[in-house]
C-alpha positions in Angstrom: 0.0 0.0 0.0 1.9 3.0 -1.4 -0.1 6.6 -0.2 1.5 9.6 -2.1 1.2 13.2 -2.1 2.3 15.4 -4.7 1.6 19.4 -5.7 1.1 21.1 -8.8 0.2 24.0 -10.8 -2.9 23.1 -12.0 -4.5 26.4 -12.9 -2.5 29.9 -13.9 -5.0 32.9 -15.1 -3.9 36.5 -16.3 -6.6 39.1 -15.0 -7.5 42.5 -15.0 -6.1 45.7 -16.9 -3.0 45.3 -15.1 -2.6 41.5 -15.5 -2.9 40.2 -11.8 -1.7 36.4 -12.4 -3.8 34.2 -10.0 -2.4 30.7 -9.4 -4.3 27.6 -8.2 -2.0 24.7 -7.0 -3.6 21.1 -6.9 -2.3 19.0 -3.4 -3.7 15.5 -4.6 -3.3 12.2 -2.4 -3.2 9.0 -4.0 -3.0 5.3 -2.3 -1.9 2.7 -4.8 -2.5 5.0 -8.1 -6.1 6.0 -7.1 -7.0 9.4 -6.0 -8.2 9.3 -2.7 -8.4 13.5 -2.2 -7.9 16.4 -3.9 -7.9 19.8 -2.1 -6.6 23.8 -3.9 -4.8 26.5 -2.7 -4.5 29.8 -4.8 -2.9 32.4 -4.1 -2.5 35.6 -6.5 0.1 38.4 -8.0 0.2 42.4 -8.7 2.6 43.4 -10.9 3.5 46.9 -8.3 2.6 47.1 -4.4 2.2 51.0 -3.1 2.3 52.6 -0.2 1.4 56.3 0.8 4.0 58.2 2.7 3.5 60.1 5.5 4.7 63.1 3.2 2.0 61.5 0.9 4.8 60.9 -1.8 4.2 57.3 -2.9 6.8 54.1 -2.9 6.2 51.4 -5.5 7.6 48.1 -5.1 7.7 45.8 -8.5 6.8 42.3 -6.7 9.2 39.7 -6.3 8.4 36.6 -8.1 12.2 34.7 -7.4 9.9 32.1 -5.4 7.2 31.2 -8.0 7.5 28.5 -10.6 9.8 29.5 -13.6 6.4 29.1 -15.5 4.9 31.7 -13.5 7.7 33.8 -13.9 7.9 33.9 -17.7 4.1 34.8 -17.9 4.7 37.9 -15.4 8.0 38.8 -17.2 5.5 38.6 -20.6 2.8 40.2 -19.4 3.8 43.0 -16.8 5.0 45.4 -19.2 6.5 48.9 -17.5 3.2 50.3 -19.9 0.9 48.3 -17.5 3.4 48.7 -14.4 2.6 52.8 -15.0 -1.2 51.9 -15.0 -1.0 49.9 -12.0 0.9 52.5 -10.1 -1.3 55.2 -11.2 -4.4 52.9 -9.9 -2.8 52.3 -6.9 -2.0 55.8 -5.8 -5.6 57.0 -7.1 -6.8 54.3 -5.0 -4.5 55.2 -1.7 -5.1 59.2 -2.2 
C-alpha cells in the first residue's frame, strides 16, 4: 500500500487591466495510483505594491516573483510590461489618495 502526495500548478490565469496572475495549486493524495483526495490553494500576483507616505509621496515596489515557478515567472515577465506597471501605479496611488 503505497499513499503519495504530490503538488502542482494546475490552474495559472492573467486578469484584470493590469494583468494580476492568479495561481491555483492542486495538493492530490493518491493510495496505490487511485486518488483518494484532492484539495486547492491559490494564491494571486500584482505586478507593483504601493504605499502612501507620511509626506504622501508614494513608494512602488515591482513584486518579487524569485519564489514562483519559472512558468509563472515567464508569464509575469510577458505580461507585466512597464506600460501596465505605470497603469497599475497610477491605480494604486488613485486608489490610496
Amino acid at each position: 500500500m503505497a499513499i503519495t502526495k504530490t503538488t502542482e500548478e494546475d490552474k495559472i490565469e492573467i486578469v484584470g487591466d493590469y494583468k494580476d496572475i492568479q495561481v491555483r495549486t492542486a495538493t492530490v493524495i493518491k493510495e496505490d495510483g487511485v486518488e483518494l483526495t484532492r484539495s486547492f490553494h491559490r494564491h494571486s500576483l500584482e505586478c507593483v505594491s504601493t504605499v502612501k507616505n507620511a509626506d504622501d509621496s508614494f513608494t512602488h515596489t515591482d513584486t518579487d516573483i524569485s519564489g514562483e515557478s519559472s512558468e509563472v515567472q515567464a508569464i509575469a515577465n510577458a505580461v507585466w510590461t512597464d506600460s501596465v506597471k505605470a497603469a497599475r501605479k497610477t491605480a494604486n496611488e488613485a486608489a490610496l489618495s
